[in-house]
C-alpha positions in Angstrom: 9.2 -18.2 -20.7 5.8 -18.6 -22.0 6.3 -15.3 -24.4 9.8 -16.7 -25.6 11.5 -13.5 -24.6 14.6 -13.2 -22.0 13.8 -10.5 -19.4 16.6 -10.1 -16.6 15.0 -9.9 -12.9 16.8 -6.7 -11.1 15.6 -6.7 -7.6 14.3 -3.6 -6.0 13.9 -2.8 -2.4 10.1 -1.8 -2.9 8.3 -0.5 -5.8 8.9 3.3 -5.6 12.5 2.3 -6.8 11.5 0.4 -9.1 8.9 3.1 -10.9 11.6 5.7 -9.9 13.8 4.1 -12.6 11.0 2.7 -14.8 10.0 6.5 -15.2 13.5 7.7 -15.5 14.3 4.9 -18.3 17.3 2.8 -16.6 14.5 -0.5 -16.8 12.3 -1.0 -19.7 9.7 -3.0 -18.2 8.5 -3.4 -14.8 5.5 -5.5 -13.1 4.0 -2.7 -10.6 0.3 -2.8 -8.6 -2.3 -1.4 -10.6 -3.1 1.3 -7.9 0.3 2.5 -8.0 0.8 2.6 -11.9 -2.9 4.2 -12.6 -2.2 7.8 -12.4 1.3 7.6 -14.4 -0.7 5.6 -17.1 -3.5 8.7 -17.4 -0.9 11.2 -17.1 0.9 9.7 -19.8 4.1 8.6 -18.4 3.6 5.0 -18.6 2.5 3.1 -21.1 0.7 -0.1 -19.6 1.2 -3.1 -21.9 -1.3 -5.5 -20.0 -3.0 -6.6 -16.8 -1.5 -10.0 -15.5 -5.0 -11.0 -13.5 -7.3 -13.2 -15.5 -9.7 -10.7 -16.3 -9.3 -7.0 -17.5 -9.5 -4.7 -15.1 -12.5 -1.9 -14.2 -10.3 0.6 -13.9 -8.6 0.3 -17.1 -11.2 -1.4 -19.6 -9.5 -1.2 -22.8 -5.8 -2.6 -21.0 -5.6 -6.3 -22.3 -5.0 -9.1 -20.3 -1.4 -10.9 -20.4 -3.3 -13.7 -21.1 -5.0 -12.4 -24.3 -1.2 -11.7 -25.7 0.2 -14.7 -24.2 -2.1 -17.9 -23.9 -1.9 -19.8 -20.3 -0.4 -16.7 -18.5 -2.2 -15.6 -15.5 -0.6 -14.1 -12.2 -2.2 -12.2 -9.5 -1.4 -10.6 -6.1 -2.4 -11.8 -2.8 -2.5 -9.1 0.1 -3.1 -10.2 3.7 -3.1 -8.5 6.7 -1.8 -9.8 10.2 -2.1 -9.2 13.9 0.4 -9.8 16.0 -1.3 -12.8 18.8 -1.9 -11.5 21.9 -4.3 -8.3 19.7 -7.8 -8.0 21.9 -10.6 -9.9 20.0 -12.8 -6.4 19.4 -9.9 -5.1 17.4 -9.9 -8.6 15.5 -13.5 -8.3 14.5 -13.3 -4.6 13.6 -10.8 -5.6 11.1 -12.7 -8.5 9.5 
């Protein structure tokens, strides 16, 4: 909404479908971790239009923010990692 353009959500059940069919050209655009799309983007089979953290990434310097391209955008991934409650307290803290 912020860029003004109309992009239709298609749902995927995880992202290897998802860059299955971005690489194959049945989806033009696709929002995909940055571990994940790294190797395709050095190989030359992607070509990464920006990073949608707030700052540019280490990995991939000269890749602009979506920010720099589209003022006030900012989105970033949260990963956290679960233990079901009864898990012993060592294997807690060897975790943490």
């Amino acid at each position: 909404m912020l860029a003004g353009i109309d992009l239709v959500h298609v749902p995927y059940r995880g992202v290897a479908p998802a860059l299955i069919d971005l690489l194959g050209g049945q989806v033009q655009v696709c929002f995909i971790p940055m571990s994940i799309a790294t190797e395709h983007i050095r190989s030359g089979n992607l070509r990464p239009l920006a990073v949608t953290a707030a700052t540019r990434s280490a990995v991939l310097p000269d890749l602009p923010t979506l920010g720099d391209l589209v003022p006030g955008y900012e989105a970033s991934g949260f990963y956290g990692l679960g233990a079901p409650r009864n898990t012993p307290t060592d294997t807690i803290d060897r975790l943490k």
